[in-house]
C-alpha positions as CSV (number, residue, x, y, z in Angstrom):
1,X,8.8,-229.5,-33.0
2,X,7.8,-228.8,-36.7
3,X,7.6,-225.7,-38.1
4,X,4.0,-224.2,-38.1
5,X,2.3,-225.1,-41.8
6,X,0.7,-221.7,-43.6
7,X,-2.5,-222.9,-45.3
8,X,-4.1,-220.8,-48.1
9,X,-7.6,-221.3,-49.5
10,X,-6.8,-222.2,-53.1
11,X,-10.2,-220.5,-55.0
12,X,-11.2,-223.5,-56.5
13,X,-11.8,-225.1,-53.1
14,X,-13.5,-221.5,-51.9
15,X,-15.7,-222.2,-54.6
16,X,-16.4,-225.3,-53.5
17,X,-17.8,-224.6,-50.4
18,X,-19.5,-221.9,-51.2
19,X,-21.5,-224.4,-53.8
20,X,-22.0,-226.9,-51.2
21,X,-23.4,-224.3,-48.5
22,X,-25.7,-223.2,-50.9
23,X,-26.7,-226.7,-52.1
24,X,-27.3,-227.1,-48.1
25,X,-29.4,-224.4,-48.2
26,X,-31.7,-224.6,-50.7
27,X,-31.8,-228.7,-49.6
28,X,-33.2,-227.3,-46.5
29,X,-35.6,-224.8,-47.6
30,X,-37.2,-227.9,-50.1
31,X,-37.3,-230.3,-46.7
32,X,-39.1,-226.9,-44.8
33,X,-41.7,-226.7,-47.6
34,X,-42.4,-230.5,-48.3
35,X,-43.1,-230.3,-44.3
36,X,-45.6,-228.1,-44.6
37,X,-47.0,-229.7,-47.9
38,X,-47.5,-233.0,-45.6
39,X,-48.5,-230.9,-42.5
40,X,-51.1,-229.6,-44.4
41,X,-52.6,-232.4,-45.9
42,X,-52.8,-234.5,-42.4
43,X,-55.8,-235.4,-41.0
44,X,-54.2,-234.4,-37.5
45,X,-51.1,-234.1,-35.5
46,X,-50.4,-238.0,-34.7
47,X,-50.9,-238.2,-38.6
48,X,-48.8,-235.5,-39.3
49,X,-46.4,-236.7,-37.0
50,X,-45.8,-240.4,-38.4
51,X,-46.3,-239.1,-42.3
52,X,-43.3,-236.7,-41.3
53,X,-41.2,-239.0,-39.6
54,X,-41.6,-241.5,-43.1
55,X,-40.5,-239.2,-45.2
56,X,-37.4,-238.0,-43.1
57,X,-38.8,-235.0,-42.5
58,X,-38.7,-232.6,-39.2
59,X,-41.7,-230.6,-38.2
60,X,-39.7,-227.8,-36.7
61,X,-38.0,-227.6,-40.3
62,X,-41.3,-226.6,-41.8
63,X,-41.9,-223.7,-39.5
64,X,-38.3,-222.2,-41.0
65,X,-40.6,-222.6,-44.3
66,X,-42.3,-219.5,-43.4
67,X,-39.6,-217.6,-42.3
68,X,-37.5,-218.0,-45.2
69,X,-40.3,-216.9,-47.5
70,X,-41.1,-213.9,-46.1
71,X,-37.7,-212.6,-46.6
């Protein structure tokens, strides 16, 4: 059997990740707002519902809208 490997997060790749969680992030606060943006501008919820599911977006996304700016 091998000997067990030691693995160290080198600070560059730390970095890294911390970039990309925060890109993730703020990637999902734009998707939450531009759900609400289309939600409010549909004439009603089967309107809402396809214009959403065009664009990519998820309706349950847009409720986190709110949440997130509150805080």
């Amino acid at each position: 059997m091998p000997p067990a490997r030691h693995i160290t997060v080198i600070p560059e790749q730390s970095e890294f990740a911390e970039a990309r969680a925060a890109e993730k992030a703020e990637n999902a606060r734009q998707c939450a707002i531009a759900a609400r943006t289309v939600a409010s501008h549909a004439e009603n919820a089967a309107d809402c519902e396809s214009l959403l599911a065009m664009l990519g977006l998820d309706a349950k996304a847009g409720k986190m809208a709110r949440t997130w700016s509150e805080l």
